[in-house]
N, C-alpha and C positions, 0 to 999 in steps of 0.2 A: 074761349079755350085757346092756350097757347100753341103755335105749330112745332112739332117734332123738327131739329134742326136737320133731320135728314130732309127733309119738306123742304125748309130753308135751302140749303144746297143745292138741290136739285132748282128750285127755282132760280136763284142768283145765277147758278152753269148754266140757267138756258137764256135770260136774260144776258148774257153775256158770249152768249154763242157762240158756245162751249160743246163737245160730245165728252162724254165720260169717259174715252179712253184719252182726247185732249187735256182735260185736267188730269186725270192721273198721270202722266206724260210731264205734265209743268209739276206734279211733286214727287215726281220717282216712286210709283207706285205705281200697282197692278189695277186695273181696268175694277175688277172683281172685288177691291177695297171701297172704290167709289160708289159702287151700285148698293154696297153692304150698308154702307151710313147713307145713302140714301134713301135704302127702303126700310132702314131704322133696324138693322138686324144686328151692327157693330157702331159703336161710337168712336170718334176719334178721339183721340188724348190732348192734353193742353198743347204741345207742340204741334201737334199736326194743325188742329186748330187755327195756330198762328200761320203755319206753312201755307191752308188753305184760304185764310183772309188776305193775305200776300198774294194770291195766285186768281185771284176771283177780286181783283184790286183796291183792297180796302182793308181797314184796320180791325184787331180781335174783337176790340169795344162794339163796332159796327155791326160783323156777323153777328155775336152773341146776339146783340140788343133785337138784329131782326127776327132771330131766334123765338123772342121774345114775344115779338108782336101779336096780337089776336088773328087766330086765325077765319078769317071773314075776308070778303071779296076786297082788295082797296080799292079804294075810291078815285077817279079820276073824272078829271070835269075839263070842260068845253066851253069858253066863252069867248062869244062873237055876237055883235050887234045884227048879224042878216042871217034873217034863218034859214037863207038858202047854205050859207055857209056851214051851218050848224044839219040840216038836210042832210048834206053831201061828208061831213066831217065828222057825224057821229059815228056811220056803220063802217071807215075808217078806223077808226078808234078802236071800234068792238070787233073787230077783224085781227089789228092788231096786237089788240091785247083782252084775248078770250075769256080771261079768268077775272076781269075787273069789271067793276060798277060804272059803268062810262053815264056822264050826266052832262046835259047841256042846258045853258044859260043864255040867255040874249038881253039880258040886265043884267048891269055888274055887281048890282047891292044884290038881287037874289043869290047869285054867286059865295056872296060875302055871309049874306044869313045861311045859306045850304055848309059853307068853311065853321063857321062858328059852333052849328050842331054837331059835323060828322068828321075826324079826319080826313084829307086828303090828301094820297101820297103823289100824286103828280094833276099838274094844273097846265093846259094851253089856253095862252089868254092871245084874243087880237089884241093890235097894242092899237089900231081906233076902235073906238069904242062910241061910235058917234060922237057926245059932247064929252065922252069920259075918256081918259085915258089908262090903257092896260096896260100901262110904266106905274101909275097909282096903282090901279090897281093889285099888281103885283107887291108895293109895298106894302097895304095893306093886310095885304095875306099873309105874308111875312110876318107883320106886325103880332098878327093873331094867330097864328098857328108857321109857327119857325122853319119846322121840319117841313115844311110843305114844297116840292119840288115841282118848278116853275119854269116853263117854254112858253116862247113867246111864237106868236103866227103872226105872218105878213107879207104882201106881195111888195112888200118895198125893202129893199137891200139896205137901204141908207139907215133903217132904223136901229141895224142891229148894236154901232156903239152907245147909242142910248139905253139899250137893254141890258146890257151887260153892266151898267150900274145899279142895278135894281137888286141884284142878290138872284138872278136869276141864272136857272143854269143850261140853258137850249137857246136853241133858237132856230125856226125850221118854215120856210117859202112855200106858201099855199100853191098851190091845194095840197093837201094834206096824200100822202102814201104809205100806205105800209110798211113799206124796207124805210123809210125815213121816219119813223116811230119808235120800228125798234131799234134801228139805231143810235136814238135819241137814249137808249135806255141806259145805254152803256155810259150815260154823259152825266148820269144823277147823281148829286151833292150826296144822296142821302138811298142806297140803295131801299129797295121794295123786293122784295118776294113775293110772291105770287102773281103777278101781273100778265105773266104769258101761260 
């Protein structure tokens, strides 16, 4: 089932943390416009539309298409080769971002068969990976599901120009925090709804 774009909205403003009198503010409009299309009781028109994909930073194609999306938990995975990491990283995660499927990995091929079955809208990958590296691996993922938005973990600074070759769009120094997740949210190639 498709999400109601008021659903959409409201998720994107809080991903982007946002209050509903804030974005009504950034379109010239009343507080009580935004609550309306978010609890799906008025729709916005084609212009506003654009005015709102402008303000919530991203293009019409973009909102609509999230619009669009199934509505079901997205998916976000976790992979690191020490499961102490993955211990302490998951309930992170699922703090973070309350409304998503959070999945962890400690092989990068299970990673890759769990990518191939199920959409993923956002992927933290260690970039060691014991003998593997999470710079493949992120291409990888790419490779096989495009739209898939990808942060990399690391207690090492130096790796980050390497990462930013990958088609990757994060990048965030362990251990893992909550205000540094969501704030990763606002950094996504390819926004997601529902995550928070």
């Amino acid at each position: 089932m498709k999400k109601p774009i008021g659903e959409t909205l409201r998720c994107l403003r809080m991903e982007k943390g946002l209050s509903q009198q804030q974005l009504a503010d950034r379109l010239h409009v009343e507080r009580s416009s935004v609550a309306n299309w978010e609890a799906g009781r008025r729709m916005p028109d084609a212009a506003m539309i654009s005015q709102l994909a402008s303000a919530l930073g991203m293009d019409s194609a973009a909102l609509l298409a999230a619009a669009e999306e199934p509505d079901e938990a997205p998916n976000v995975i976790l992979v690191d080769d020490e499961s102490i990491v993955l211990s302490g990283g998951l309930p992170v995660l699922r703090e973070a971002l309350p409304c998503a499927n959070v999945v962890g990995f400690t092989r990068p091929m299970e990673a890759v068969a769990f990518l191939k079955k199920n959409p993923v809208a956002l992927a933290f990958l260690d970039i060691e990976l014991g003998r593997a590296s999470g710079l493949e691996l992120c291409r990888e993922l790419l490779r096989i599901r495009p739209r898939t938005n990808v942060a990399f973990l690391t207690a090492f600074r130096e790796y980050s120009f390497d990462a930013w070759e990958t088609g990757a769009c994060g990048f965030l120094l362990k251990p893992l925090e909550v205000g540094a997740v969501r704030a990763q949210l606002a950094h996504l190639r390819y926004p997601v709804g529902g995550l928070l």
